[in-house]
Backbone bond lengths (Angstrom), bond angles and torsions (degrees), N, CA, C in turn:
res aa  C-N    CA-C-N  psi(-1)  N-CA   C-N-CA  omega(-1)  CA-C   N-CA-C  phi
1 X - - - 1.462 - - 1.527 111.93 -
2 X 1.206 120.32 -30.38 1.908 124.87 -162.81 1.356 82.17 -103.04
3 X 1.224 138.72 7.59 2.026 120.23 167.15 1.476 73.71 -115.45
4 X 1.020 166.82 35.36 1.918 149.06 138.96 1.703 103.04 -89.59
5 X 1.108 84.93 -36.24 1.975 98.77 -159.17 1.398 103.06 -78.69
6 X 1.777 122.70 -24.11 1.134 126.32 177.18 1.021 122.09 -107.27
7 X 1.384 117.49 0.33 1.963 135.29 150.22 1.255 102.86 -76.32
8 X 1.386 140.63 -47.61 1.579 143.26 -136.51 2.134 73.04 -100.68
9 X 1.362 126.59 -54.62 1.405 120.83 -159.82 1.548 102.67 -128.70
10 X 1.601 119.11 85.60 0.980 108.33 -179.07 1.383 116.00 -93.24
11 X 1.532 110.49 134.77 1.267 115.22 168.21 1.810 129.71 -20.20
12 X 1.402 115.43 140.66 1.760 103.32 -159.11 1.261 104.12 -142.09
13 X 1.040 160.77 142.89 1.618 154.85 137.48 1.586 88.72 -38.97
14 X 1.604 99.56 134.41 2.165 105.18 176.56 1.420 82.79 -84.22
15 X 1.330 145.94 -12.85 1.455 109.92 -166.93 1.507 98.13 -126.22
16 X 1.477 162.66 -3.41 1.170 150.81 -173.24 1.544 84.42 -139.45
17 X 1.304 144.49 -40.10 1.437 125.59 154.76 2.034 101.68 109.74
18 X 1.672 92.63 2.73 1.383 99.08 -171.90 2.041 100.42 -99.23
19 X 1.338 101.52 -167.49 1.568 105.48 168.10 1.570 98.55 56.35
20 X 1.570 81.31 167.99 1.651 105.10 173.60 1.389 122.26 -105.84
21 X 1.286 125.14 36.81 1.440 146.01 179.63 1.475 135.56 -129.92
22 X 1.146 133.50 122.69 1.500 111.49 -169.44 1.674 135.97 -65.74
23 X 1.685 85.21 -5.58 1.348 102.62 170.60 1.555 116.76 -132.76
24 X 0.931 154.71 99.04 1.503 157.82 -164.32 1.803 94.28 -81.22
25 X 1.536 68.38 142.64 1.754 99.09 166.77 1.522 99.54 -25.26
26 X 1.224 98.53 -99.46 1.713 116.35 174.65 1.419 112.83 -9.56
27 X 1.554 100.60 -78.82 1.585 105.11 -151.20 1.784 95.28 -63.97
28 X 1.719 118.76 -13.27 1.430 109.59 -155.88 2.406 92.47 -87.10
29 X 1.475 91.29 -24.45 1.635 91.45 162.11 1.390 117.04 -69.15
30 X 1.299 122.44 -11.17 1.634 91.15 179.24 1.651 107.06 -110.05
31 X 1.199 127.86 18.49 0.872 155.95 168.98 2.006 101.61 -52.88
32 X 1.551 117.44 131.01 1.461 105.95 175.71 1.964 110.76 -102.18
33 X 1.264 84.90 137.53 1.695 88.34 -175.43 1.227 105.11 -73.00
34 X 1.494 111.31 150.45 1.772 132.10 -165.66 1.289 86.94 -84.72
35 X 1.758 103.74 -152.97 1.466 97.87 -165.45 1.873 96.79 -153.81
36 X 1.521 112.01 163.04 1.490 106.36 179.88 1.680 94.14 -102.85
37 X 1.263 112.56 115.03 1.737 127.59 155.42 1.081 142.61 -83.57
38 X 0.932 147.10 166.70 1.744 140.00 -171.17 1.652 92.43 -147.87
39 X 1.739 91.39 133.18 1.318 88.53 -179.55 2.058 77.22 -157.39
40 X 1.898 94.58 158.96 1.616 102.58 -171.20 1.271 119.20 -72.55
41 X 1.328 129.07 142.28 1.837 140.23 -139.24 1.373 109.17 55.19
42 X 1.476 148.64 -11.11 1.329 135.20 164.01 1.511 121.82 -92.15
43 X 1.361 124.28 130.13 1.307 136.76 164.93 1.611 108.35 -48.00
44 X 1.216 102.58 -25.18 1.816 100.64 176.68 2.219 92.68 151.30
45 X 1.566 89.69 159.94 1.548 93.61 -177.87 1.812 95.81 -143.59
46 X 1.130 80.42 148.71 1.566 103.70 -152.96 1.747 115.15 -119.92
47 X 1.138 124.94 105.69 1.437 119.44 -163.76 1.609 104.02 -135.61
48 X 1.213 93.99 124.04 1.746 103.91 -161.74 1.546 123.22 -62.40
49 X 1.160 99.20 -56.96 1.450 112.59 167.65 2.058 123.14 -109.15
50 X 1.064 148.29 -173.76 0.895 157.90 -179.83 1.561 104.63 -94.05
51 X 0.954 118.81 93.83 2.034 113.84 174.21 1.355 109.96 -66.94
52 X 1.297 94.38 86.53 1.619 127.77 173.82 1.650 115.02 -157.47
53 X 1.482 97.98 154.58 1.848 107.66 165.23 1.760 92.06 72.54
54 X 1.612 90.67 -131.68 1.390 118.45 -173.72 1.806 129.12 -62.99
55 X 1.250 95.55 -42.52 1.456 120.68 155.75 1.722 124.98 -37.95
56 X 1.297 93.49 -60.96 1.727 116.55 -174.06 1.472 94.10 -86.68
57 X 1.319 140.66 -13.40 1.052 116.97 158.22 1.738 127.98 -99.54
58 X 1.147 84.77 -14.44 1.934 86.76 171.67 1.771 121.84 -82.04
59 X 1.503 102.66 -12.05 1.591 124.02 144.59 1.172 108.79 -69.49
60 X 1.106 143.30 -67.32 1.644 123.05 -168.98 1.453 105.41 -48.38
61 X 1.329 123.66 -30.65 1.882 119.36 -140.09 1.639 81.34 -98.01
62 X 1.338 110.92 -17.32 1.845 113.35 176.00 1.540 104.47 -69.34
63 X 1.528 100.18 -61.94 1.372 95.98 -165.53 1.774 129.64 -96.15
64 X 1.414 90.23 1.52 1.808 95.60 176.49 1.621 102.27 -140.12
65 X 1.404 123.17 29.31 1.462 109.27 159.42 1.693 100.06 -140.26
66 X 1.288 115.97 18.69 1.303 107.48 165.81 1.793 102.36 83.96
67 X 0.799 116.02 6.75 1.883 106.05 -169.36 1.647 100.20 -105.02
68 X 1.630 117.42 101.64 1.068 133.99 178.43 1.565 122.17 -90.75
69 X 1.607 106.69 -8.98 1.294 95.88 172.34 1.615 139.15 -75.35
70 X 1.176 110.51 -17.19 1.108 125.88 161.84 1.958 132.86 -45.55
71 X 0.640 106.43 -38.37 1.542 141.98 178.51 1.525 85.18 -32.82
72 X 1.535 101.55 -79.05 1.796 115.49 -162.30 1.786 104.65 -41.25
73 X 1.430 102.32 -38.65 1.418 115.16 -166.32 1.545 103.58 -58.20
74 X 1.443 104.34 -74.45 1.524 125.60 153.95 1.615 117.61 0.23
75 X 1.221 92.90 -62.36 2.100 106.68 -165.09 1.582 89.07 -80.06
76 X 1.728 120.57 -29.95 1.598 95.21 177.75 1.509 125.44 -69.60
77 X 1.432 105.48 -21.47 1.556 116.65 -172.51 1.319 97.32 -81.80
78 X 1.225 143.14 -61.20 1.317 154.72 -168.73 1.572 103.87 -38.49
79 X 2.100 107.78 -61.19 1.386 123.45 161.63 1.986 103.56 -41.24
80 X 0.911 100.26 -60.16 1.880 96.36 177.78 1.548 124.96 -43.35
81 X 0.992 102.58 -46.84 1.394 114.08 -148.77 1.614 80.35 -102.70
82 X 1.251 152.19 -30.00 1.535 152.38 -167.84 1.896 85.78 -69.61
83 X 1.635 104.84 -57.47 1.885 100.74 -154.84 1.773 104.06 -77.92
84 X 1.426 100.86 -0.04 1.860 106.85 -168.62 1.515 88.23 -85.35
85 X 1.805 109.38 -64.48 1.518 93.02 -147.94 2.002 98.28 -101.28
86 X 1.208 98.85 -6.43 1.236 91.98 178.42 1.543 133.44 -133.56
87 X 1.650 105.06 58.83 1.399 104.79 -160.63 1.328 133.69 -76.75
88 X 1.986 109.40 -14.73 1.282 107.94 172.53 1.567 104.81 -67.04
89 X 1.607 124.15 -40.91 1.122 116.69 168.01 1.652 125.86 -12.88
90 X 1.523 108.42 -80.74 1.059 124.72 -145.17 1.215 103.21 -76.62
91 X 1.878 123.13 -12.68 1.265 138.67 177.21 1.313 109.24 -83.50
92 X 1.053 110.66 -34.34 1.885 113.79 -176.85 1.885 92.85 -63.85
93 X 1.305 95.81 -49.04 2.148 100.82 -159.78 1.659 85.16 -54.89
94 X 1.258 122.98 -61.18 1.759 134.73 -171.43 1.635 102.32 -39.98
95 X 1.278 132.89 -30.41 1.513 139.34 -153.92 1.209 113.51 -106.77
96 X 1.671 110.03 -43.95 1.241 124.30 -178.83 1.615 119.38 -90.78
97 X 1.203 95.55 -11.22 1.964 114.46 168.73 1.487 94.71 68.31
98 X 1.560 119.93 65.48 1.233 113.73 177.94 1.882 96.02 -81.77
99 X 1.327 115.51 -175.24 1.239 132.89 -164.53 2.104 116.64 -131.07
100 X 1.082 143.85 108.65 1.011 119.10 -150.52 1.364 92.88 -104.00
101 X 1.480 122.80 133.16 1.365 120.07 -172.63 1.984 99.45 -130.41
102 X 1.498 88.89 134.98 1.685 92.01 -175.95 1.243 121.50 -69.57
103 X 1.539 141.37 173.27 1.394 136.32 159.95 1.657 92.45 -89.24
104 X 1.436 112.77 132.75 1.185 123.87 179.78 1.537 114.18 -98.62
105 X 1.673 108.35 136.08 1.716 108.95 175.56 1.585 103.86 -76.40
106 X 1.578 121.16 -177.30 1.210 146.27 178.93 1.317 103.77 -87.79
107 X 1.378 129.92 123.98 1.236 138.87 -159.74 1.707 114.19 -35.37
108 X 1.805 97.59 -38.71 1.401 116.08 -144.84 1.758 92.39 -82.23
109 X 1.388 109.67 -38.61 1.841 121.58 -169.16 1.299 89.22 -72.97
110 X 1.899 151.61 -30.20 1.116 133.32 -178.39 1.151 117.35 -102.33
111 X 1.412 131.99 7.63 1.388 135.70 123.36 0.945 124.07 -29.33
112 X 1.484 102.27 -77.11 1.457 120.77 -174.16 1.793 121.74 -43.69
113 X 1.334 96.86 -42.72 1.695 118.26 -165.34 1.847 104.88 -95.37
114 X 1.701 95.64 -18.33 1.652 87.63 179.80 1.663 114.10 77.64
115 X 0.911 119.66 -4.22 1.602 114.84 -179.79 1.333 103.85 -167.71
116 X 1.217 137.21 173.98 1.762 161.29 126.47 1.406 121.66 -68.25
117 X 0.977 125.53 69.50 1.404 120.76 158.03 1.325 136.39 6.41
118 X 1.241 102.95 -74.94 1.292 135.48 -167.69 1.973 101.60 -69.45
119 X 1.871 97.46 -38.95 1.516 96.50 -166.96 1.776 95.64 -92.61
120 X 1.295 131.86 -15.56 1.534 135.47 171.75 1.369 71.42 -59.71
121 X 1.484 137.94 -113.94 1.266 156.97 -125.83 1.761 101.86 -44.36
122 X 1.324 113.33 -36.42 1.673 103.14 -163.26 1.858 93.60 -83.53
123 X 1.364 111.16 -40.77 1.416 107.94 -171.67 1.750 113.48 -50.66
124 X 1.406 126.05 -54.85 1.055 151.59 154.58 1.642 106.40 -26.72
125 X 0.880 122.44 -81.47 1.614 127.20 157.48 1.680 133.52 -23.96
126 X 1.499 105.20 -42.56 1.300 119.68 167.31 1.340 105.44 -59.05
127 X 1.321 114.06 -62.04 1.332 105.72 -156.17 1.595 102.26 -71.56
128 X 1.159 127.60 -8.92 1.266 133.89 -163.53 2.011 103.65 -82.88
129 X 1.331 107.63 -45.66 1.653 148.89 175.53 1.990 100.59 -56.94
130 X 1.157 87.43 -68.46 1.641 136.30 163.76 2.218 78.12 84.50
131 X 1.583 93.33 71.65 0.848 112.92 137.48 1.666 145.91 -127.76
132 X 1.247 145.77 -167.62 1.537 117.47 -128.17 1.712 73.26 -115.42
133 X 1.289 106.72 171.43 1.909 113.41 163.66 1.205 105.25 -136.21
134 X 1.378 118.01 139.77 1.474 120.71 152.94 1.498 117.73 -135.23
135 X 1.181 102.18 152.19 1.583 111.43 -175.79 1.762 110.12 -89.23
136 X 1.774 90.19 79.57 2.047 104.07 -172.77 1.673 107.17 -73.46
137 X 0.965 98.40 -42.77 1.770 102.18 176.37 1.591 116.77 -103.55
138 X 1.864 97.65 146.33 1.451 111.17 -162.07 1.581 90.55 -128.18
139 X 1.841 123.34 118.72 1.401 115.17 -169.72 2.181 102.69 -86.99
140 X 1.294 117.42 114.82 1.173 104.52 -170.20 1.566 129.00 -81.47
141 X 1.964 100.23 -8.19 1.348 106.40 -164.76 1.554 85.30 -149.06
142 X 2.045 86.06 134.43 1.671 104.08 -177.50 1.317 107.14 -71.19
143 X 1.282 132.66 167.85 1.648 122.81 -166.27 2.069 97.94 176.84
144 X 1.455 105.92 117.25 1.419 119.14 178.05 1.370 111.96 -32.40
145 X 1.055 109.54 136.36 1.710 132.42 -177.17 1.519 96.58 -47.94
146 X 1.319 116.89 105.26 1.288 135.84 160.18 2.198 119.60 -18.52
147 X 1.860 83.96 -47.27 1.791 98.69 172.01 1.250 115.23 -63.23
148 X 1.536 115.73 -24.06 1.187 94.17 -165.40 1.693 105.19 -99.55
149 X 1.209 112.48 1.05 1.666 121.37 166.89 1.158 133.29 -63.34
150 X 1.134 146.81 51.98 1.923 150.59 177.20 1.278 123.16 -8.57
151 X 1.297 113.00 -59.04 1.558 111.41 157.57 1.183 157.18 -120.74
152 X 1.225 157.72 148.04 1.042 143.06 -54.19 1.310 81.69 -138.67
153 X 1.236 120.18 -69.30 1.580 118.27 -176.60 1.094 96.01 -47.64
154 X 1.266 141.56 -73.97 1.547 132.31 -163.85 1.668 114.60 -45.58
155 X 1.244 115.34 -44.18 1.507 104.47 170.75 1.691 113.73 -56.59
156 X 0.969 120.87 -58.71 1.666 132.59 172.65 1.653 97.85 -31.65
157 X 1.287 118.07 -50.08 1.768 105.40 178.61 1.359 106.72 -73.46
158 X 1.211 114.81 -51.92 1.587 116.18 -160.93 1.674 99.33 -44.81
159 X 1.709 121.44 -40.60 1.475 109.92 -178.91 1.031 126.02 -113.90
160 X 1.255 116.32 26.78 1.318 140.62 132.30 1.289 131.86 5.67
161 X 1.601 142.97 70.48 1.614 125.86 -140.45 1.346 140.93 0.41
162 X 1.749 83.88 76.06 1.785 106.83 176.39 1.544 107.50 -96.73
163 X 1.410 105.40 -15.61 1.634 114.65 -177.32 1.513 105.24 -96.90
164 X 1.776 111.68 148.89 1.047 109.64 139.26 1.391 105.49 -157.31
165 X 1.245 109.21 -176.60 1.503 113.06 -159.89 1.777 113.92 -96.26
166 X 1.874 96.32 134.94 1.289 100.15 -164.71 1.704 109.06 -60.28
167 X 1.045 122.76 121.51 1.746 113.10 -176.42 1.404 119.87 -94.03
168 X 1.553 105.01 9.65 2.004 122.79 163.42 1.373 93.59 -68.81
169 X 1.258 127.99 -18.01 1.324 115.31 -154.44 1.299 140.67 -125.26
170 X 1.068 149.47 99.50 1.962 145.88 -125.04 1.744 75.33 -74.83
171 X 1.191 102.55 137.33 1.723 128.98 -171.86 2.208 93.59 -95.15
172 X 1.351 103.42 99.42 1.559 95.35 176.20 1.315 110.47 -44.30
173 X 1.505 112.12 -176.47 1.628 116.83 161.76 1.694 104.92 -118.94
174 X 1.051 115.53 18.51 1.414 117.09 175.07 1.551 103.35 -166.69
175 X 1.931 111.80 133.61 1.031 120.07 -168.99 1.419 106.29 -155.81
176 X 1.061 120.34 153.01 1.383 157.52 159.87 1.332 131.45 -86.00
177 X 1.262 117.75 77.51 1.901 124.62 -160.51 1.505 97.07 -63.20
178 X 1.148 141.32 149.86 1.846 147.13 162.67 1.413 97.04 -129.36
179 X 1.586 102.89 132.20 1.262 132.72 163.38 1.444 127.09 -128.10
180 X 0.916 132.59 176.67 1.636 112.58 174.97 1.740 90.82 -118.26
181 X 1.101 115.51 1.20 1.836 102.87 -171.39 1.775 92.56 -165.37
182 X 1.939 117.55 123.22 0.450 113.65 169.22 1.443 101.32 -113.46
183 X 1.586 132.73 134.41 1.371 128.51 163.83 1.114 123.65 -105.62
184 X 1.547 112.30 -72.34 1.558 112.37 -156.46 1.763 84.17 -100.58
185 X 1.481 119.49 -10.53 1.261 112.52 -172.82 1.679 130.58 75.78
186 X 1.463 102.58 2.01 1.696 113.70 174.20 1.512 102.40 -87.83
187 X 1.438 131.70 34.97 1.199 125.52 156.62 1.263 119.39 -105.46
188 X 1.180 116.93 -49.79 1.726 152.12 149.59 1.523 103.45 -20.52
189 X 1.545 115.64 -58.71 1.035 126.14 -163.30 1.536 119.86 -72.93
190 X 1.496 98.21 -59.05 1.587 123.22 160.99 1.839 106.27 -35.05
191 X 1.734 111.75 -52.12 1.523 103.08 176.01 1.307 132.81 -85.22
192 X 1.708 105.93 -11.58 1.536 117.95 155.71 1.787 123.95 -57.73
193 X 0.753 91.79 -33.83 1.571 98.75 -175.01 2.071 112.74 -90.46
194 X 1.470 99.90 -41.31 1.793 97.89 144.08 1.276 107.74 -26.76
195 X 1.699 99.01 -86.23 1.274 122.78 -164.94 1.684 111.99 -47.36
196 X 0.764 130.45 -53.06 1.306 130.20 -153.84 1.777 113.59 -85.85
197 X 1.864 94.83 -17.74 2.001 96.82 167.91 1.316 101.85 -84.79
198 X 1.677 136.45 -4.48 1.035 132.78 -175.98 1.469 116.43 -88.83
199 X 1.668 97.75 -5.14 1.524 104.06 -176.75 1.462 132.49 100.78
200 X 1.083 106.19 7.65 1.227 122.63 159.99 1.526 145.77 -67.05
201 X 1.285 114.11 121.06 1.179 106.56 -159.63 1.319 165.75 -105.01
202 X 1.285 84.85 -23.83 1.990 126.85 143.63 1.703 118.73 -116.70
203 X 1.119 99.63 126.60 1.670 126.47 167.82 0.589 122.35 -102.69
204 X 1.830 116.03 135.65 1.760 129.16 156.38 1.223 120.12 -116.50
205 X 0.987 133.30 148.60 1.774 123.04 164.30 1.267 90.62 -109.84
206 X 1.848 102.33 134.55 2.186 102.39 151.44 1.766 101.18 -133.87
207 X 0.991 95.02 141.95 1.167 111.06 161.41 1.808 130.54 -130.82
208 X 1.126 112.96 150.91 1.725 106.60 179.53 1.214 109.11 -54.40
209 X 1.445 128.46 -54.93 1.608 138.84 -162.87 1.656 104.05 -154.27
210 X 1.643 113.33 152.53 1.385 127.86 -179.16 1.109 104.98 -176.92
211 X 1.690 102.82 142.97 1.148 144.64 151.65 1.865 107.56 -23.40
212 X 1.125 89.73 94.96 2.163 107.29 168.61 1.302 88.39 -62.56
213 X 1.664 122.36 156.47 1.003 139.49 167.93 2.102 108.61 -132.71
């Protein structure tokens, strides 16, 4: 059946349309690198590429056309580009036994969409890290797509204690937030502050791609 499905849909570069990868060598070089930020309750936040061009669109086709295969691809580059440009990083998370915990959707949007993004991408990653994942945050209230919000204060309400913390679950003391898109950063923030009355004690943000400021 998976040699029909890969004759009938063969694998493509989304942007030169060649190779057997969704991102080619090439097109994944012209790609602009994200950036490491510091922002208050985070140890630093980390965004792989620039969410722009090619990038920002192979996220949309993830998260609003249903196409989940990509993801795996995603967490390998992310894994790349984490041990290239940032290896004391990824050695400190390895030492300190951080924990990588996803940003979680609203029950009803991962129905709808069939998967988590964000939690495909962190699981994939762990093992890549070959660090551990758990699912620490539970989102309790559905709330308008953050993208489609302009400003800034208004995003900051819209997610507004939608999180809280899963209590099945021993709450690490050191973590690693995963997103697939960091922008204005009031998501991050909103789950830092969960996170951090729960006792938590070192923070990371990663994301695939984000919004430069």
């Amino acid at each position: 059946m998976s040699l029909i499905i890969d004759w009938l849909f063969p694998v493509r570069c989304f942007g030169c349309q060649k190779g057997k990868k969704y991102l080619c060598n090439m097109c994944e070089n012209s790609l602009k690198n994200g950036l490491l930020s510091r922002r208050n309750g985070f140890e630093g936040l980390i965004s792989i590429y620039k969410y722009d061009g090619l990038i920002k669109e192979i996220v949309e086709k993830i998260k609003y056309e249903f196409i989940s295969d990509p993801v795996k691809e995603m967490a390998e580059l992310m894994n790349k580009k984490l041990r290239l440009n940032y290896p004391n990083v990824t050695k400190y998370w390895q030492k300190e036994k951080f924990v990588l915990v996803p940003i979680p959707l609203f029950w009803q949007r991962e129905r709808w969409r069939g998967y988590n993004q964000s939690e495909l991408l962190t699981k994939h990653l762990a093992k890549l890290l070959n660090l551990p994942v758990e699912n620490v945050l539970c989102r309790e209230i559905g709330s308008k797509n953050q993208a489609s919000i302009r400003n800034r204060q208004k995003r900051k309400l819209n997610i507004k204690n939608v999180f809280r913390v899963n209590m099945t679950t021993v709450i690490p003391k050191n973590i690693v937030l995963v997103d697939d898109v960091i922008t204005s950063g009031a998501t991050m923030c909103e789950a830092q502050k969960i996170l951090s009355e729960a006792g938590v004690q070192k923070l990371w943000g990663l994301s695939l791609c984000g919004v430069q400021k």
